[in-house]
Each structure stands twice: as C-alpha cells, then as structure tokens.
C-alpha positions as a Markdown table, in Angstrom:
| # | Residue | x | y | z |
|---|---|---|---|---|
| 1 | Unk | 13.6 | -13.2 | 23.1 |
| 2 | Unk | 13.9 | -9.5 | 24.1 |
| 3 | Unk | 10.9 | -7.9 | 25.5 |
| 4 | Unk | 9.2 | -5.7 | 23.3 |
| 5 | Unk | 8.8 | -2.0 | 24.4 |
| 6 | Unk | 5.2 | -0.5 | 24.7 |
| 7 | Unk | 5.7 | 3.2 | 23.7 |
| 8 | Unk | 2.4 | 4.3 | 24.5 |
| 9 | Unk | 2.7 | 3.3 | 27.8 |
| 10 | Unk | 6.1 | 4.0 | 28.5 |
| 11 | Unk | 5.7 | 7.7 | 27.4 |
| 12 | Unk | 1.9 | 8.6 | 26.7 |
| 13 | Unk | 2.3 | 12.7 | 26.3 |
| 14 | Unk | 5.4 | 11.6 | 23.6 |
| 15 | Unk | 3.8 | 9.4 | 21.3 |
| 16 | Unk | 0.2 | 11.5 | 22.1 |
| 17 | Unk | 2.2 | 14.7 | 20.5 |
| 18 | Unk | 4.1 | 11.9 | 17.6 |
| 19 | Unk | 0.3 | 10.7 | 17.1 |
| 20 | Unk | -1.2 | 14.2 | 16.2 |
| 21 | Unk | 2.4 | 15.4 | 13.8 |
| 22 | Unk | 1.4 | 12.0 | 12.3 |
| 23 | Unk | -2.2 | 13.0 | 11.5 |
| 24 | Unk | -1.3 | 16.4 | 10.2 |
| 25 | Unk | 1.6 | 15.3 | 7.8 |
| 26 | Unk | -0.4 | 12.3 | 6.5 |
| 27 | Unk | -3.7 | 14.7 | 5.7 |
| 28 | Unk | -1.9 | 17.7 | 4.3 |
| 29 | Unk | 0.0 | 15.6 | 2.0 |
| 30 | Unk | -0.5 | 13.1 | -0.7 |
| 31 | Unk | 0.4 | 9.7 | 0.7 |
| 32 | Unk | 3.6 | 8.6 | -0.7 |
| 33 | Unk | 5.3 | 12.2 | 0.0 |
| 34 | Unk | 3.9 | 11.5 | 3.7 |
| 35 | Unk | 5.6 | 7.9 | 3.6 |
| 36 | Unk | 9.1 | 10.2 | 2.6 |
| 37 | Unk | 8.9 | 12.6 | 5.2 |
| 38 | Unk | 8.3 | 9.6 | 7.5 |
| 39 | Unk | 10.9 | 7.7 | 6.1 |
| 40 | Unk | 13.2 | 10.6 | 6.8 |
| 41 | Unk | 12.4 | 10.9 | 10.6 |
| 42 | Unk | 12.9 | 7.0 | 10.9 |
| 43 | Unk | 16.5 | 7.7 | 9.5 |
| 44 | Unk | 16.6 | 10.5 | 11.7 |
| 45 | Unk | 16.1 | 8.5 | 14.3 |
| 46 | Unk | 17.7 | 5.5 | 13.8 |
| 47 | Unk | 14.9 | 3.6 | 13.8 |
| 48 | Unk | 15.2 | 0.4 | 11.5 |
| 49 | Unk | 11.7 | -1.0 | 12.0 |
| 50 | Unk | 10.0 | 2.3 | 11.0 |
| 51 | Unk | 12.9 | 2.8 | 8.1 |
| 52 | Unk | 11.6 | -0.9 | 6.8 |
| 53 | Unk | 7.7 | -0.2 | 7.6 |
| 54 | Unk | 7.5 | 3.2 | 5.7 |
| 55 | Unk | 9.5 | 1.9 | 2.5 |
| 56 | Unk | 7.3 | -0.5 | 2.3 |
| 57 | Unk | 4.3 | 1.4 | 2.6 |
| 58 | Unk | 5.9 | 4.3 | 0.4 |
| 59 | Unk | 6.1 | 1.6 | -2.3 |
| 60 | Unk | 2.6 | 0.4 | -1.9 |
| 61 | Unk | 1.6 | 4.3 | -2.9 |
| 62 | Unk | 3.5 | 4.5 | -5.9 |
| 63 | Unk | 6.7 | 6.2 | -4.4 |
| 64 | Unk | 9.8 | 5.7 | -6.8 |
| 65 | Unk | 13.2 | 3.9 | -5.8 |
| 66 | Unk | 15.3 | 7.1 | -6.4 |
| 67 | Unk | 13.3 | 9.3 | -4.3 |
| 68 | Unk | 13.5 | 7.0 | -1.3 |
| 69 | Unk | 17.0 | 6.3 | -2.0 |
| 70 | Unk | 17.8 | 10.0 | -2.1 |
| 71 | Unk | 16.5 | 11.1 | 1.5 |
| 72 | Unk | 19.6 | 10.0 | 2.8 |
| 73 | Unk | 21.3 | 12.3 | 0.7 |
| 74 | Unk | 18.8 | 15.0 | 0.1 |
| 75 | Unk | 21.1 | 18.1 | 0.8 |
| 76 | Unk | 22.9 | 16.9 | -2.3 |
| 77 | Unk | 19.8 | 15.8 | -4.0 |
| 78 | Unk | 18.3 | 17.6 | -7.5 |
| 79 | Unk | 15.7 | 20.9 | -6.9 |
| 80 | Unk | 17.5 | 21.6 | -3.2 |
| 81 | Unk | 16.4 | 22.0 | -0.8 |
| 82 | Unk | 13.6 | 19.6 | -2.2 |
| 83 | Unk | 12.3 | 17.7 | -5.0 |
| 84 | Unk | 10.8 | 18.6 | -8.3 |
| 85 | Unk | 8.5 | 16.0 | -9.4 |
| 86 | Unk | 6.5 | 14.9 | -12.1 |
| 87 | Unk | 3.3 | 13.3 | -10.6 |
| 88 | Unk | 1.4 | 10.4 | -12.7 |
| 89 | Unk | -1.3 | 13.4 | -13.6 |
| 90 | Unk | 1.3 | 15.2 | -15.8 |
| 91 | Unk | 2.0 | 18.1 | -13.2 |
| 92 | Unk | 4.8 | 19.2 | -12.1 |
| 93 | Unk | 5.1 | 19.4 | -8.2 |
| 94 | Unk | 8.0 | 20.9 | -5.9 |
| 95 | Unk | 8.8 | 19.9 | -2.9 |
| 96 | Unk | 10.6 | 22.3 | -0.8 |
| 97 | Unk | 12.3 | 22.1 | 2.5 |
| 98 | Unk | 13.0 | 24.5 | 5.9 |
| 99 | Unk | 16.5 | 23.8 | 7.5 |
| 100 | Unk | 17.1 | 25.1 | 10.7 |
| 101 | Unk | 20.1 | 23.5 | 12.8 |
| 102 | Unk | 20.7 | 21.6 | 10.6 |
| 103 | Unk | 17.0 | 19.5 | 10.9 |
| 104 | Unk | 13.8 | 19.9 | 9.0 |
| 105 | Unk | 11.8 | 22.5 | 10.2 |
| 106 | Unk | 9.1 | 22.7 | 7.3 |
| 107 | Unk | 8.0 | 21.2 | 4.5 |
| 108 | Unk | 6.2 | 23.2 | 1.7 |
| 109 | Unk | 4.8 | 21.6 | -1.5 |
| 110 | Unk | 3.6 | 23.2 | -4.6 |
| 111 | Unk | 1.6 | 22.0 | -7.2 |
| 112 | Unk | 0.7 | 24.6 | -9.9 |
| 113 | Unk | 2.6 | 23.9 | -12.7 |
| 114 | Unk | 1.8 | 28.1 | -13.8 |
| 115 | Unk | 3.7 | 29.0 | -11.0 |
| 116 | Unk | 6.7 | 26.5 | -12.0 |
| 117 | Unk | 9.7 | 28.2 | -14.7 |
| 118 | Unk | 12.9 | 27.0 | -15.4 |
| 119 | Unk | 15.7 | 28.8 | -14.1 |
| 120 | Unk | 18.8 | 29.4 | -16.5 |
C-alpha cells in the first residue's frame, strides 16, 4: 500500500493560498458552477481523485452530464468562451471565461436575462 501524502503538511503556505481560492470560488458562485470550475483545475492538474470527487459532487447539485463532459473541450464548446445556460428558475445565465496563456484567468457570470440578446 502506498503511503498517502499529507498536503497540508507537506506544503502549508500552498494549500493555505488553494484553501482561500477555494472559499472565494465556492461563495461567489452557485454550487454546481463552483463544482465546474473545480472540475476544470482537477483536469488541469491531472488530478484523478479531485476529477472523480467534484463530478460527483457537481452531480449531487444538479450539474448536467454535457456541461461536465464539455470542460474538457470547452474552447470548442457552445457561447465561447463560456456557457449559456438555462437555470431550473427559467433565467438565462452566461458564463464567460478570461484566457490568458492559454489558462483561465477569470471567470465572470451573468444572470440578467434583460441584459441577454441573441446575436444574428
């Protein structure tokens, strides 16, 4: 059996600073667009345990299959750089993404469905 590695531990400043980006993504967003932008660090990353703990979880709050399934793919996903959702209350929501270097350096969601038009 392989030892398991204590992060907190092993680099407190690192997981103080992933503890505090945690906080702030999961109470400036609703939970299962927190879950996504977790998701997409874990693929970032590499990580398969986080991958498998935040699907899960995304699930649990009501996140759909395609939207998990696209993060992988998102620069070729519909709305880019984002999403464009409609939530369970009947509004539309977008979903919008900063790329710098090629990784996500902001995320901006709107939800004001006034502010929303189609584009032709």
């Amino acid at each position: 059996m392989t030892a398991k590695l204590d992060l907190f531990a092993a680099a407190p400043s690192l997981m103080k600073e992933w503890q505090r980006a945690s906080f702030a993504i999961s109470s400036s967003l609703e939970p299962s667009l927190a879950e996504l932008v977790k998701i997409r660090a874990s693929q970032i990353n590499g990580c398969a345990n986080c991958l498998n703990m935040h699907t899960v979880f995304a699930r649990e709050d009501g996140e759909t299959e395609q939207r998990i399934y696209l993060l992988s793919a998102w620069r070729e996903a519909p709305g880019l750089p984002g999403f464009i959702t409609l939530e369970a209350d009947g509004e539309l929501q977008t979903t919008a993404l900063d790329i710098e270097d090629g990784k996500i350096a902001a995320i901006y969601v709107v939800r004001n469905p006034d502010r929303l038009r189609h584009l032709h």
